[in-house]
Structure formats: structure tokens, C-alpha cells
C-alpha positions in Angstrom: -31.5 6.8 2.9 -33.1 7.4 6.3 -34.5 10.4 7.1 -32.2 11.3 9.6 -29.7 12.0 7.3 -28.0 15.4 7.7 -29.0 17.2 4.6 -25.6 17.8 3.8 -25.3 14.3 2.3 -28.4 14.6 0.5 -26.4 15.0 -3.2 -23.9 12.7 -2.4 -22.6 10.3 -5.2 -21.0 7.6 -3.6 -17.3 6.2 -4.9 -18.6 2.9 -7.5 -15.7 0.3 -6.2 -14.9 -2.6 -8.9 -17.5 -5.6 -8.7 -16.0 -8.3 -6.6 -18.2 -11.6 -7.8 -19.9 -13.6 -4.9 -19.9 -16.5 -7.5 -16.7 -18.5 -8.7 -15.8 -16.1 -11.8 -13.6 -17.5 -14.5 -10.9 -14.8 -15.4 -11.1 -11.3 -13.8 -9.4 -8.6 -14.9 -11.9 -5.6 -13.8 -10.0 -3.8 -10.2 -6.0 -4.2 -10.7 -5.3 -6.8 -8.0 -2.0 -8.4 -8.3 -2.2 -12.1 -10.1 0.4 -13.1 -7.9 -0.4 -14.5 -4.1 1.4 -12.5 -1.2 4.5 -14.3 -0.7 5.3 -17.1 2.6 7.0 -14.2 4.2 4.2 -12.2 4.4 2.0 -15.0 5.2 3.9 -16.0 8.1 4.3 -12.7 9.6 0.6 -12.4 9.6 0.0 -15.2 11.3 2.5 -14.8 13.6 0.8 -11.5 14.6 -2.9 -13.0 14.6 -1.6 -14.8 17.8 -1.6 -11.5 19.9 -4.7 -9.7 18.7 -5.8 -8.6 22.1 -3.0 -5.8 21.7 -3.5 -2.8 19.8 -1.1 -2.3 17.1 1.4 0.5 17.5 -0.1 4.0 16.5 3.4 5.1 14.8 3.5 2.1 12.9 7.2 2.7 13.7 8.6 -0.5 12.6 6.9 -0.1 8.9 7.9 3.5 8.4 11.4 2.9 9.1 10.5 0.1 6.7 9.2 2.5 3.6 11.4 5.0 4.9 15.0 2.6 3.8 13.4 1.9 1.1 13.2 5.2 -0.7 15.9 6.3 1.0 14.1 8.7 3.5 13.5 10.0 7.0 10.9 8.2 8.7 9.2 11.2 10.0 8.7 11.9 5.6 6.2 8.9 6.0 2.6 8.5 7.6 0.7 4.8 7.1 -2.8 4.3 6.1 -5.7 2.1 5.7 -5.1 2.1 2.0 -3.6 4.7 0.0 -7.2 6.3 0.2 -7.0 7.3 3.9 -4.1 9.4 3.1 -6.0 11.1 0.2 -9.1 11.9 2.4 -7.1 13.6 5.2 -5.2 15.5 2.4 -8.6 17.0 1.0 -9.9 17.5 4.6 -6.1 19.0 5.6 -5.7 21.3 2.2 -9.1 22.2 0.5 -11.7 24.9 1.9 -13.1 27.7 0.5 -9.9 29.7 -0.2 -8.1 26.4 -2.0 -10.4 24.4 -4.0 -9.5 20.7 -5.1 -7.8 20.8 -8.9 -7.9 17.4 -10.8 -8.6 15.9 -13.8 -11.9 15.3 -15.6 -11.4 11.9 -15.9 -9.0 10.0 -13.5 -9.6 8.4 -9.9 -13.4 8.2 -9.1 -12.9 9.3 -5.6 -11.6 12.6 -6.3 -14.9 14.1 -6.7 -16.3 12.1 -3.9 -13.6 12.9 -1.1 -14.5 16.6 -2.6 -18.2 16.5 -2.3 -18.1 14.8 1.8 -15.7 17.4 2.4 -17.9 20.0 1.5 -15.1 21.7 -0.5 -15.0 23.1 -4.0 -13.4 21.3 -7.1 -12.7 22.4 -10.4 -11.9 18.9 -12.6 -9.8 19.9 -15.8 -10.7 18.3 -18.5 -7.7 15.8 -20.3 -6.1 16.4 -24.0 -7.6 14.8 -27.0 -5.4 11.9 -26.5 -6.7 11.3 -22.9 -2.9 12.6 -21.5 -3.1 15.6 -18.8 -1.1 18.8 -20.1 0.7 19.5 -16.8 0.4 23.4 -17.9 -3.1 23.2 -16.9 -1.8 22.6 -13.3 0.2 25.9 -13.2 -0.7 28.6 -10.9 -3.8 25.9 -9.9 -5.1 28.6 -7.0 -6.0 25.1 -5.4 -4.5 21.4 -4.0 -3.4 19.9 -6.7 -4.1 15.6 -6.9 -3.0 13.5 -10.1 -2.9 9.7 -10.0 0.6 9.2 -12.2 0.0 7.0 -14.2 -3.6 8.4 -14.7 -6.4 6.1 -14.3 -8.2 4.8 -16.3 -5.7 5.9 -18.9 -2.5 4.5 -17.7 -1.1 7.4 -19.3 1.6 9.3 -17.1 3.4 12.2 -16.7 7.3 12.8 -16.7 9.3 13.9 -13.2 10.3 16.5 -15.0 7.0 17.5 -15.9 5.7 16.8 -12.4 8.7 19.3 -10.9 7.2 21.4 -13.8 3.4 21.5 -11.8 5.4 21.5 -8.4 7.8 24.6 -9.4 4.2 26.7 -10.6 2.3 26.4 -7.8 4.7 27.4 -5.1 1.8 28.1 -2.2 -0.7 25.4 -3.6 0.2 21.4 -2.2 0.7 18.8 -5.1 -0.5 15.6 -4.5 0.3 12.8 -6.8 -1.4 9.1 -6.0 1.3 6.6 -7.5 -0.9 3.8 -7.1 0.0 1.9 -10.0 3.9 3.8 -10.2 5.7 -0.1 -10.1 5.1 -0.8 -13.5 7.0 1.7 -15.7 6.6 5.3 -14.0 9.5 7.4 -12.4 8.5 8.1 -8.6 8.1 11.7 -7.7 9.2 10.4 -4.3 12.8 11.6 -4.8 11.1 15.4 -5.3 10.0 15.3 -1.9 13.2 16.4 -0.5 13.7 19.1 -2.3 9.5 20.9 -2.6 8.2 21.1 0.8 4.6 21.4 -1.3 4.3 17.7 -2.3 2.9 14.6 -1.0 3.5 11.6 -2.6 1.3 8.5 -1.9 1.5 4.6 -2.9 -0.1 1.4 -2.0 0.6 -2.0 -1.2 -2.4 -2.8 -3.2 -0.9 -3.3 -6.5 2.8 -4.0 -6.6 3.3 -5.9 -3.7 -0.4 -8.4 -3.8 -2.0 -7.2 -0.3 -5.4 -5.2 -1.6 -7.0 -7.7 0.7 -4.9 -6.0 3.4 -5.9 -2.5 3.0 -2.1 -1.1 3.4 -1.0 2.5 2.2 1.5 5.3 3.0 2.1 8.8 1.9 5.8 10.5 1.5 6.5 14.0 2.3 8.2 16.6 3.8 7.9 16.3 8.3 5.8 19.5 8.5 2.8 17.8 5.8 3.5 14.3 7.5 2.6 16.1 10.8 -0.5 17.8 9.6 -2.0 14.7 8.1 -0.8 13.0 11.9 -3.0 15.6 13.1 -6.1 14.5 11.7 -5.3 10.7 12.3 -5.3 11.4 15.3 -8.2 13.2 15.7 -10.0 10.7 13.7 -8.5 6.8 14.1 -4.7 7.0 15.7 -5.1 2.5 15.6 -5.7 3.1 11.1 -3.4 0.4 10.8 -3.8 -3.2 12.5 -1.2 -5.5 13.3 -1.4 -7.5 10.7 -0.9 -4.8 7.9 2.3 -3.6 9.9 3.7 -7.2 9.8 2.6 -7.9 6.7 4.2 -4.6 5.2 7.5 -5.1 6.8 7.7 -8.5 5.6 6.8 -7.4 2.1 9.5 -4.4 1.9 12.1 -6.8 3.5 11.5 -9.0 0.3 10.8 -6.5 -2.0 12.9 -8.3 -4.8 10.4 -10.5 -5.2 7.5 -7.8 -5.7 9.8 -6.0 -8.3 10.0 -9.5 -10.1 6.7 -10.1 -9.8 6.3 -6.5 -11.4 8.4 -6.7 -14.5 6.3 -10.1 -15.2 3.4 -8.1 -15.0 5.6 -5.4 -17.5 5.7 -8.8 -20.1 2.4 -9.4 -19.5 1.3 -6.1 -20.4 3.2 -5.8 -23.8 2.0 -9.5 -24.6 -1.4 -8.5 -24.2 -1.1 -5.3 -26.2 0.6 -6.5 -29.4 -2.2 -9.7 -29.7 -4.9 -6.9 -29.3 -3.8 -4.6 -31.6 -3.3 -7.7 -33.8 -7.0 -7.8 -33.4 -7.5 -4.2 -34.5 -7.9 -2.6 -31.2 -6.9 0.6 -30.5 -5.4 1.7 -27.1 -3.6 4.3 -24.7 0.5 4.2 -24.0 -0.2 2.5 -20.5 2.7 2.3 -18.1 -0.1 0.8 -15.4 -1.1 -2.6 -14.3 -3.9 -2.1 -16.5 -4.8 -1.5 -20.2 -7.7 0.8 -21.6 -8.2 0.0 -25.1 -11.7 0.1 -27.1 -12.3 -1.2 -30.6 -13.7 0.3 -33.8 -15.7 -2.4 -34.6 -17.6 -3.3 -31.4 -18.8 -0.5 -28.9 -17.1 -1.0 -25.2 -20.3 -1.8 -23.0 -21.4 -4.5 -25.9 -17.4 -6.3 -25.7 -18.3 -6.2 -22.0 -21.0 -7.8 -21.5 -20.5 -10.2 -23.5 -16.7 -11.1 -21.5 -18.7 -11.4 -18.9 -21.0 -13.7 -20.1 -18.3 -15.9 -20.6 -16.9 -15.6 -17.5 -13.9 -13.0 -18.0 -15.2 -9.3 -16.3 -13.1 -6.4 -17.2 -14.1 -2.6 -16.4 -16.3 -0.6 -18.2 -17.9 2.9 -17.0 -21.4 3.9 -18.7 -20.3 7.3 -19.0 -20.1 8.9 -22.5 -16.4 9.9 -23.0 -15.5 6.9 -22.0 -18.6 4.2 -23.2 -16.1 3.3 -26.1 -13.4 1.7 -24.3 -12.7 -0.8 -21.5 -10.2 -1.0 -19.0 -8.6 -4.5 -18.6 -6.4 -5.7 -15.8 -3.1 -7.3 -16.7 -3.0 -11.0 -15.0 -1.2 -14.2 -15.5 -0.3 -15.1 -18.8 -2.7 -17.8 -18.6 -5.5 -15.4 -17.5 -4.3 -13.0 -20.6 -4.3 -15.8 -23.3 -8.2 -16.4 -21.8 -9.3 -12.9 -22.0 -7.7 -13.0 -26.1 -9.2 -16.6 -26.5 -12.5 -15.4 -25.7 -12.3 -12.1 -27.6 -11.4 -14.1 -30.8 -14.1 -16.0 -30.1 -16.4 -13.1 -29.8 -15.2 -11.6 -33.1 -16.2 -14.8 -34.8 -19.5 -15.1 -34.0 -20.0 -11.4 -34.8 -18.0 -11.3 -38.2 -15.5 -9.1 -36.8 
């Protein structure tokens, strides 16, 4: 870093993102991208859009909030767009965490937790999970801070009830409850509902995952009018054009098909119990995931060694050098055909070590 670098900074731990290979890369299964393409619809309606780029895009985004907004079956003024669900978290730590209200999360969950607390300059106190990796949502009561859990937990997968959510939301009547439902399409109940009846919670999704646009950067948060206006506040203040063009075609397009997303999700769902019944085949052991993603480890082989060799052959899952969780791996759920790659080469690796 350069010298001119407000000392502020100066202990900052930047957010890791999942390795995106330069090189042509066999089977990857490391950052929970969608195996499926975006669909012609959404195609066209970017490229439609890409002919009048000279124009900014609409501020409001009006068109794709009325868009999420029929979709679950709320007002549009519940709804704020983002560049990526991760947008809507940062102005949520900047717009409910200082001094007096300290961000509340997990121990282990979303990496950029403790980063968006750390370049805030706020306070955090990270909770650490249950011996099973699941989150006891009675460690959320009476949180004397902003709440924020990913449901289903990441790298877990593991998630919590609605009921257990409405449990966090009833006990902290002055604190806000986030929950980041970035991987919610794949077996979780939505707290979305929930947001018409607790004026403390913000709910916030992706495109990302569900609906194949991470390339597109697309996100939203749901909430009641009065939050939706403070987090408008600091848009504003800091990028009022967030959300280009494209994304706003391309997410309109999307939600106007969204059959085919929901398809492409209980595929996914298959996929998923495929993958986990041929590894525990294999003797691996693994966490009730309701995600787009698996974390499993394996009694017999330690995490990092499993993966690096994958990725010697080509296949990159996720690991994290970190000593809680050096035993396990987190794996994407693909294509079948990706799947039966991934379990081809882990046979394989077995073999050759006597497994």
C-alpha cells in the first residue's frame, strides 16, 4: 500500500473473493455460480439495451422493482436495487452500526461481514456457531446490535426456520435484523413474507445464484418503506446510477420467466442429493445443506490435501486455511455431468492413496 493511505485502513483485511482461473479449468465448483447459461430472454433484453448506452439507466430502477415487487407479492417502495446483493449489505452496516449498535453475526458465515465492519469503522461481536456448525437463533436475542445472518449459512448451508427467524425478529424489537438469502432458492423458506408484518427486518437476495447472472452483478433488498428509504439515502449520497441498464433489462426479463429459474433450481435440488448420497457412499461426512453448495470433509484425507489435489486435476472446489474449518471443503453443485467429474476424480484420488 502507498503511503498515502489514511491510517485508518492500515489493519484492513480485505474480502478473499473465490479464484476465477485465467486458464481453461476443467470442472469448477469453488464460488456458487449457476451451471445453467442465463436464458434467450435475458440475453436479448441485454442486447437490446446495449444499443442505447449513451443514456443513463433510470435511478429508481422502477421497472425492476415493480418487477421483484409482483413477485413476492409486495409494494415497490419495500424494494431498493443493488450492484449485487453486497451493496445492500454495505449501506446496511454504514445505515445501522456505530458506536451505540455494534454489528452481531456469526463466527463463521459470509467473509464480508467482518470486512464491511472493519471499513466502516464500527464494532462487531461474531458469535461463535453450535458444535454442529448450526446458529442457535437464541444467541440473536436481545443482540444490543444489527443483526446479519446469511439463511442458509455459508459455508454451512445450514439454515434456520421462519419461525425461528420471527423468533430473532420478535427479541430484538429496537435492533434491525438482516438476513442475506443469497442462496434461499434451493430449499429455504424466505423471510420476505415477515417483512410486512416487523418493520425491523431487511431481507436481501441476489440474482447471482438462482437466476445465472453473477456476471451481472444484480441484487435487491426487501423491507418495510421507512428502511428502503434510509438505505435510498445513502445511494444517493454515494452512486444514485448503482444499477446499469443492462442489469435492469436483464432482471426484468429474468423475473418475467422466472419458471424457468425455479426449474433450473429444483435441478440443481437433484443435483445436490445425487452428489451427497455418492459421497457419503465414499465415507464422507457432511452438513444438512439446503444451499447451492455442499461442505463436507472426510475422515480419511485432511480438506486442504483433497484440494489440492482436485485441483491438480482440473476440478477447484473451496477450501479456507483457517483451523475450524481446514477439515472440510465447500463444493458447488453443477451439472450432473460436472458432479459425476468431481466423484470420478475423487474415486480416483482414493485409489491412489488406499482410501
Amino acid at each position: 500500500m502507498s503511503r498515502f493511505l489514511s491510517n485508518k485502513y492500515a489493519s484492513l483485511e480485505p474480502y478473499t473473493p473465490g479464484e476465477q482461473p485465467k486458464t481453461r479449468v476443467l470442472t469448477k465448483l469453488n464460488t456458487n455460480e449457476s451451471p445453467f447459461p442465463p436464458m434467450p430472454e435475458v440475453v436479448e433484453a441485454v442486447r437490446r439495451e446495449a444499443e442505447i448506452l449513451q443514456l443513463y439507466p433510470d435511478p429508481d430502477a422502477t421497472e425492476l422493482r415493480k418487477a421483484i415487487a409482483k413477485r413476492f407479492d409486495v409494494d415497490p417502495d419495500m424494494v431498493i436495487c443493488s450492484n449485487g446483493s453486497d451493496e445492500t449489505l454495505y449501506f446496511a452496516f454504514m445505515a445501522y452500526c456505530d458506536a451505540e449498535a455494534p454489528a452481531v453475526f456469526p463466527k463463521i458465515s459470509y467473509g464480508f461481514y467482518p470486512v464491511f465492519a472493519d471499513i466502516t469503522g464500527i464494532s462487531s461481536r461474531e458469535i461463535p456457531l453450535k458444535s454442529d456448525f448450526s446458529i442457535d437463533p437464541e444467541d440473536y436475542y436481545n443482540a444490543d446490535g444489527t443483526v446479519f445472518i446469511a439463511n442458509p449459512n455459508a459455508p454451512t448451508g445450514i439454515p434456520l426456520s421462519l419461525a425461528q427467524i420471527e423468533g430473532i425478529l420478535q427479541n430484538n424489537p429496537g435492533n434491525m435484523v438482516v438476513i442475506d438469502e443469497a442462496y434461499v432458492d434451493f430449499g429455504t423458506e424466505s423471510a420476505v413474507p415477515l417483512t410486512k408484518k416487523y418493520d425491523n427486518l431487511l431481507v436481501i437476495q441476489t440474482f447471482s445464484k438462482s437466476r445465472s447472472m453473477a456476471g451481472m452483478r444484480l441484487g435487491y433488498g426487501i423491507a418495510c418503506p421507512e428502511v428502503i428509504a434510509d438505505l435510498n439515502a445513502l445511494r444517493y449520497s454515494t452512486n444514485p446510477y448503482n444499477i446499469d441498464r443492462l442489469a435492469i433489462a436483464a432482471g426484468v426479463a429474468s423475473l418475467e420467466n422466472d419458471e424457468v429459474n425455479a426449474a433450473n433450481c429444483r435441478t440443481v435440488m437433484e443435483n445436490r442429493q445425487y452428489t451427497v448420497e455418492q459421497l457419503k457412499a465414499l465415507g464422507f461426512e457432511m452438513t444438512d445443506s439446503t444451499a447451492n453448495f455442499i461442505f463436507v470433509k472426510h475422515p480419511e484425507i485432511g480438506g486442504d490435501v483433497l484440494f489440492r489435489k482436485l485441483r491438480e486435476r482440473g476440478v477447484i472446489i473451496r477450501h479456507w486455511f483457517k483451523p475450524e474449518l481446514n477439515d472440510y471443503n465447500r463444493i458447488t453443485i453443477g451439472s450432473r455431468e460436472q458432479m459425476d467429474i468431481l466423484l470420478r476424480e475423487v474415486r480416483d484420488i482414493f485409489k491412489e492413496a488406499g482410501i
